[in-house]
N, C-alpha and C positions, 0 to 999 in steps of 0.2 A: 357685829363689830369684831368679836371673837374672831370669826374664820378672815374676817379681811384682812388682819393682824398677821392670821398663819400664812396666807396667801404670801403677803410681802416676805416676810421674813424667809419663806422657801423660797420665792425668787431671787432673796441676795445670796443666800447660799449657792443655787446654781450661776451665779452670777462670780463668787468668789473662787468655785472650783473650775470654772469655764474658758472664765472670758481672761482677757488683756486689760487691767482697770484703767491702764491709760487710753485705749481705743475707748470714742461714745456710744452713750446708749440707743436706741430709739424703741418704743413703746407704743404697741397694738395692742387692742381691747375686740376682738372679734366676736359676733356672734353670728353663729349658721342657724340659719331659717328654712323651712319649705317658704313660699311664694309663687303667686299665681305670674305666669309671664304669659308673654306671644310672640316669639320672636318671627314665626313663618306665620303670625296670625290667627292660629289654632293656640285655645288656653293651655295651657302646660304646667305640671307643677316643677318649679324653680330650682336648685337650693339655690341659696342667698348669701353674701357675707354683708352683714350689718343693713342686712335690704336691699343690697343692692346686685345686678348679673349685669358684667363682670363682677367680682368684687374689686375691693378696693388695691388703689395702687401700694406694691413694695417699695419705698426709696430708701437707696440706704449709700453710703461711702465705704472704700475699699477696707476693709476690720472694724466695720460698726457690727456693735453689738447687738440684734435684734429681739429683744423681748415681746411673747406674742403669743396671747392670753386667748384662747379657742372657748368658747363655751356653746357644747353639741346642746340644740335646740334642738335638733329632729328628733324622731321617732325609734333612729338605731344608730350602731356606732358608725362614726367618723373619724379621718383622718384627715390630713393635708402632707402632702409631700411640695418638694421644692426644687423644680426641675432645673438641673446645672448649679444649683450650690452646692457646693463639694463639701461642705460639713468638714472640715479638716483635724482630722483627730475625735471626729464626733457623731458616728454611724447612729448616734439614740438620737439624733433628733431627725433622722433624714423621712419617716412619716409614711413609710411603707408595712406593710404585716409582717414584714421577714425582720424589723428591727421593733419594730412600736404596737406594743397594747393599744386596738380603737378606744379612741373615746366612749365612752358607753352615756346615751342619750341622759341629759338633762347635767350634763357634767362638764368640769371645765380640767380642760391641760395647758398648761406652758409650755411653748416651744421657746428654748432658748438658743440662736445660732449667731454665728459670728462669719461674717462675709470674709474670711483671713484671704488674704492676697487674691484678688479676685475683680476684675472690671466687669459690666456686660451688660446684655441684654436675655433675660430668665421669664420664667413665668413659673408657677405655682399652681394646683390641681389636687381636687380630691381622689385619694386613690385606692378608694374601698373599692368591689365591687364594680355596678358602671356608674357612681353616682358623678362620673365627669361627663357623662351623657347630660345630665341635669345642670351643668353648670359648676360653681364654685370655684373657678379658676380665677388668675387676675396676673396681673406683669409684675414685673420684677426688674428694679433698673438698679446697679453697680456704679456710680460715678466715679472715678480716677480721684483721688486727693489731690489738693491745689496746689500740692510741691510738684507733681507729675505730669511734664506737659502730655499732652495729646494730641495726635499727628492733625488733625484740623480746626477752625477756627468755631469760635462756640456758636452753633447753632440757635437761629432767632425763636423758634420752640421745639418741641421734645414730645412726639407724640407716640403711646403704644397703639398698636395692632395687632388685636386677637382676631386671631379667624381660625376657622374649624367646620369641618361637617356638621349638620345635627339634623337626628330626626325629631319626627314628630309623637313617634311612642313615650311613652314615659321611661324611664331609666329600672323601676322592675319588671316593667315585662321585655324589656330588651335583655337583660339578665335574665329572664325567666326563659328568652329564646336562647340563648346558649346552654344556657341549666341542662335544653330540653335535646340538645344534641345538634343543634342548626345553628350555620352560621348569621349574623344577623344583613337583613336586607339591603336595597343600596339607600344610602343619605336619601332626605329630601331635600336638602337644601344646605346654603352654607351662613355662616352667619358671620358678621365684619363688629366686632365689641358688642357682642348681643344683639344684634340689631339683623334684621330679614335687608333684603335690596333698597337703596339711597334710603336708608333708615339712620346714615351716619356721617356726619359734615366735619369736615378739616379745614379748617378757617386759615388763611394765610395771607399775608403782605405780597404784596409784587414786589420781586427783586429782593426778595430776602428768602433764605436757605434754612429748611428744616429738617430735623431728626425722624425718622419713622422705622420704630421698632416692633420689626412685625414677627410672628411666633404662628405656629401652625399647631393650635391648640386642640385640633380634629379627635375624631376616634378611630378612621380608618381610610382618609382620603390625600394625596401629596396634593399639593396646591400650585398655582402661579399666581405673581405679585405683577402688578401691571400701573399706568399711572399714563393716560389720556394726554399726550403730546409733550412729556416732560422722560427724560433722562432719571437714571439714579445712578449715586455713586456708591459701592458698598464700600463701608468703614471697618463693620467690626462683626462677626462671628460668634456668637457664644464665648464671651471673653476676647477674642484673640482680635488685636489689630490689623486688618486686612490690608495688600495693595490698593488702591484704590480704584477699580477698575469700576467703567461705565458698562450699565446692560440698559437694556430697552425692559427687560422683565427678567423675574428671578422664579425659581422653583424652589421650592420650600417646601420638604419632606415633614410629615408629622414630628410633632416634638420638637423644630428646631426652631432655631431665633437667627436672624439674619438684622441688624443696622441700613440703611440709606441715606443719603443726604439729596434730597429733592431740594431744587432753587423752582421758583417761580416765574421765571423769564418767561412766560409765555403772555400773549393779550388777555386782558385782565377780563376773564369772565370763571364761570365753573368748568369743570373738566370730572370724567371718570377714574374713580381707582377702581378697578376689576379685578378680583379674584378668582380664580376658576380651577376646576380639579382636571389632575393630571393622570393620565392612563387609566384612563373608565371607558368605558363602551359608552356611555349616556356621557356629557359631558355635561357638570353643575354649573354654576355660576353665581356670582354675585357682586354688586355693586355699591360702594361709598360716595361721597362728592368733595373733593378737591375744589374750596370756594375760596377768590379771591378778595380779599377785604374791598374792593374797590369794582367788584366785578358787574358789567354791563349787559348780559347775559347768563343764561341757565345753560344746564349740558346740552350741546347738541349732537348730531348725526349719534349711529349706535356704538356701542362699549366698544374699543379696541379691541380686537381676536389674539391669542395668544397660543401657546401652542397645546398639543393635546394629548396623545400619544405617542410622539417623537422621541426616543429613548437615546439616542445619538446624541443629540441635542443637549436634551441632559445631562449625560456623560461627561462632555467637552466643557458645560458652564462649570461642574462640579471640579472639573480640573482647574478651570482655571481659578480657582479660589488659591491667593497665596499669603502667606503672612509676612507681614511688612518688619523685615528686619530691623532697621535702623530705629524705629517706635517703641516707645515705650511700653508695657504693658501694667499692670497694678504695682510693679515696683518700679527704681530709676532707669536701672540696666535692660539696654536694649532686647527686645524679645529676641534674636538673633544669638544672642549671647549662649542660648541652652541648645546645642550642638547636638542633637536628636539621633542625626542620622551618624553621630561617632559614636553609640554605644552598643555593647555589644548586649544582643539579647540574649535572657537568660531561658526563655521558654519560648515555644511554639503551641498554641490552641485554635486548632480548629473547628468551627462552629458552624452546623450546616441545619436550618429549619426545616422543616417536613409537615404537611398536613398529614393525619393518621387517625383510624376509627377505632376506639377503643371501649369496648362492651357496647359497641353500638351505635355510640356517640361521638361528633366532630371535636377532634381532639390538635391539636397541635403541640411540636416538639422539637427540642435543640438535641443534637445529638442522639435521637432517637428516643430522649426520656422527654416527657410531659409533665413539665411543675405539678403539686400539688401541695397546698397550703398545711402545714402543718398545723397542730391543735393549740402551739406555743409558739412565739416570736422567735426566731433563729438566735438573733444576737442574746435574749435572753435567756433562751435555752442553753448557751456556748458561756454566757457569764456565767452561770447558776450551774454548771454542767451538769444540766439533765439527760439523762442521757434516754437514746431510741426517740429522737424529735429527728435527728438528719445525722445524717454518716457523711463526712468526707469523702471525696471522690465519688461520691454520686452521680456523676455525669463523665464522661470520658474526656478528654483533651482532642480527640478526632471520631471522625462520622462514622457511624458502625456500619451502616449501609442494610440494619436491622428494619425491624418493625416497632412502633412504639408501645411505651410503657410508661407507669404513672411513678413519679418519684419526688418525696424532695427533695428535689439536686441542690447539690453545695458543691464547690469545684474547691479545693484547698490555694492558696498565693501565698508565697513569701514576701513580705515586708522588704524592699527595697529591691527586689527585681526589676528587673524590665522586659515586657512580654509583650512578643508578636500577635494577635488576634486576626484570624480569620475568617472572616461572614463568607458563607458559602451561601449563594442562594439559586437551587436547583428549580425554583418555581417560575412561573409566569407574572408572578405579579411581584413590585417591586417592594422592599422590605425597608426599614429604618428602627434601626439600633441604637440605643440608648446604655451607658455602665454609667451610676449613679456614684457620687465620691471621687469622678476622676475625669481629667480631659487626656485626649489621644489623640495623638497626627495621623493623619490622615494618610499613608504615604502610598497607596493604590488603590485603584479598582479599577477594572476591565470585566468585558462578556469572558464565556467561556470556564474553565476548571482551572482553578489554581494549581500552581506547582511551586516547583524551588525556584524555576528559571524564573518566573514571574517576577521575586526579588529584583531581578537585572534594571528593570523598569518602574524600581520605589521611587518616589522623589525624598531624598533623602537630607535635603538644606532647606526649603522651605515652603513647606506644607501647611496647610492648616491646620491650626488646634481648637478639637471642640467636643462635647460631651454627647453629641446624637449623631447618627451617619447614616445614609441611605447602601441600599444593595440592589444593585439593577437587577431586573428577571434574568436569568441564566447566566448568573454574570457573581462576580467576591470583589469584596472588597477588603483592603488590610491595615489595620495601624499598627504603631508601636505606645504601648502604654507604659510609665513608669507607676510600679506598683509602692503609690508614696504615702498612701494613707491607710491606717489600719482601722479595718472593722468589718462589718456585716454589707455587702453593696450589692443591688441590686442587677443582674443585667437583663434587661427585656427586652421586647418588641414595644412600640412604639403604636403601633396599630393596636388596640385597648381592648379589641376580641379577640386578637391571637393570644395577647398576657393573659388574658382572665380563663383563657383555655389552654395555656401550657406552655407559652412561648416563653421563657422564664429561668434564671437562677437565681444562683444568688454563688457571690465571689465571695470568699472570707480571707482576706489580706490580714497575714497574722506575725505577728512579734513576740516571740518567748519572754521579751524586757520584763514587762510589764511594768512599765514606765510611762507616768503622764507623759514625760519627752513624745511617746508615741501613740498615745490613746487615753482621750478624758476617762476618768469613771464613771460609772453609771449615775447617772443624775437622780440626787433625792426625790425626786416628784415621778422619779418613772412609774407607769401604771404596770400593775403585775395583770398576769392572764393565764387563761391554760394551765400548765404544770407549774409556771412562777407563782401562783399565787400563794402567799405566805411567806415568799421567799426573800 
């Protein structure tokens, strides 16, 4: 009774130094599990959130407060991270090793966060190690408050869409194959909410219109979205209210979240949603069932074909993704309102990945350095100034054209800049980027070497904004980020062997204030580690 006592009581306390007491609360009780699954058939061990692969659903409204009680069951430490919440003022709960002490098994942590100005479509993911090979992921939905219209009419249901590669190894020894200097093998298969092929049914009305938010929650594969004789309209992006433009099928790079609005107009039997991977030699596959409540038949003829390694193709859908000015977005004032392409930037970074062998082993790196994990959490290292955990300017601002090296790169940001980012990606195979704490416009990508002229051809009114981005083979992409939140943030690769092998920093967005105005304090329940301990 004692400790349940302390438990509360330390949660209103991060609740009093955190949150908005006028925004609500909502209240999760998680517990992670191993668990026996079969998703491709073959037993598997699981993790679990409260038993369940997916875990359970996020809902929340645009500055709800999320209280969210983790208690590690397994065997070693855990974390959760939370892909596309931007933590706003609040790098200690974002649940990566560069801000947060793992939970160390049979132990519970609080995540306290606050969805501040924020619409969307998200998902959520264990991010130790490979344990998102294992599972533990689950969706993450943003609703608009009901002061705030929203550019379409409310959809008759609301359904998420995980999908991702997976193989059949277990998640130590596929970490034990990187360990070991190799990269890891191709997928076996893909999975649609845990589920192996028509393992997963979407039950729908004829003539009524549904939500389907789908996320490519993979470890190393782009995907296509597909949907057996129906149309979809995209809505919304990773937060951002989109034109609303009609595709036959969509591609979805690892890590991102894409909205739809499928109608049911078709004769009322089942139909295929097909998912399939993009730019592989082998091409995967996988299938759900779009069943009509009234439906007179089962699926017939085979899956619709979508495309495969057309890279063009891609290209041109990627372009055409625009954000719908005149729409609101999580505040009144129209998304349009924030004039992107009228500011002037205060930096240029450019970012070029590389595979590279180093003592032996397959190594990957930004800038010619190779992350590596320090003994202590970055942000707590940086509160506590401990100092020899990571050096500023660790990593360069452009490509050395070196050979790699092992570093804990830290890249230094000022607190209210605004900085041009450039993905250089000199490889064959296609990349997706991720900066944790922050959305970015999108405003180019083309094949070929970036330059200055390339500017010529930003789109600079209206682009899309969003927290992950793909990078064609031989080919950069470029945004413009406003550097609005201060803390410790993550930027990776997306592809979850190349992070666990190097592909990796971490941004520190900093303000002299040292003013809640610009950064919460360290929360009483943060776990110390490493050199923090005692601290």
């Amino acid at each position: 009774m004692a400790s349940w006592c302390y438990w509360v009581v330390g949660v209103l306390c991060l609740l009093v130094s955190c949150s908005n007491g006028e925004d609500p609360y909502r209240f999760y009780n998680w517990n992670v599990t191993y668990g026996d699954i079969y998703p491709l058939g073959v037993k598997q061990q699981g993790i679990l959130i409260n038993g369940q692969f997916p875990g359970p659903p996020l809902e929340a409204v645009t500055n709800d407060n999320l209280i969210i009680s983790v208690f590690n069951s397994l065997d070693e430490p855990f974390l959760l991270s939370w892909n596309g919440v931007q933590q706003k003022r609040n790098s200690w709960q974002d649940g990566v090793y560069g801000t947060n002490c793992p939970i160390p098994p049979g132990t519970n942590f609080t995540y306290v966060l606050q969805v501040k100005d924020q619409i969307g479509s998200y998902f959520y993911f264990p991010s130790l190690a490979m344990h998102k090979a294992a599972g533990g992921y689950g969706g993450i939905k943003i609703a608009s408050r009901s002061v705030i219209p929203v550019p379409f009419d409310p959809p008759a249901g609301d359904f998420t869409f995980l999908a991702g590669d997976w193989y059949k190894m277990n998640h130590t020894d596929l970490k034990a194959t990187l360990d070991g200097g190799s990269d890891l093998p191709f997928p076996d298969g893909i999975l649609i909410n845990g589920r192996g092929s028509n393992g997963y049914t979407f039950t729908v009305d004829q003539g009524k219109t549904y939500r389907f938010r789908i996320s490519n929650v993979g470890l190393t594969t782009a995907l296509n979205f597909r949907i057996q004789g129906h149309k979809m309209l995209l809505v919304e992006v990773e937060g951002t209210h989109t034109l609303q433009n009609t595709y036959d099928s969509l591609d979805i790079h690892l890590g991102q979240s894409y909205s739809v609005l499928v109608t049911a107009d078709q004769p009322p039997q089942d139909y295929y949603i097909v998912v399939s991977s993009r730019f592989t030699s082998q091409v995967l596959s996988s299938t759900a069932i779009l069943h009509y409540s009234n439906s007179a038949a089962s699926v017939s003829g085979a899956p619709p074909g979508g495309p495969t390694i057309q890279i063009d193709w891609s290209l041109e859908q990627a372009r055409s993704l625009r954000r719908n000015l005149t729409a609101s977005g999580p505040r009144p004032n129209p998304q349009g309102s924030y004039h992107y392409g009228m500011i002037n930037t205060t930096r240029t970074v450019r970012l070029q990945n590389s595979p590279v062998m180093i003592n032996g082993k397959q190594r990957y790196a930004v800038n010619s350095v190779s992350f590596v994990p320090a003994d202590t959490p970055l942000k707590l290292a940086d509160h506590f100034k401990i100092g020899g955990v990571f050096s500023l300017g660790s990593i360069p601002d452009n490509p050395t054209g070196s050979g790699g090296y092992l570093q804990t790169s830290v890249m230094a940001a000022d607190f209210r800049g605004f900085a041009e980012f450039v993905f250089e990606n000199t490889e064959d195979s296609v990349q997706s980027w991720h900066i944790d704490g922050h959305n970015f416009f999108v405003v180019g990508m083309d094949g070929g070497q970036w330059s200055a002229a390339s500017r010529l051809n930003y789109n600079l009114r209206d682009t899309i904004s969003r927290c992950t981005v793909q990078v064609y083979p031989q080919s950069w992409t470029a945004i413009y980020m406003p550097l609005d939140n201060v803390g410790m943030w993550n930027v990776r690769s997306q592809n979850w062997a190349r992070q666990y092998l190097g592909q990796q920093f971490y941004l520190r967005v900093y303000s002299p204030a040292n003013s809640w105005r610009d950064e919460y304090p360290i929360p009483s329940n943060a776990l110390r580690c490493g050199r923090a301990v005692g601290m």
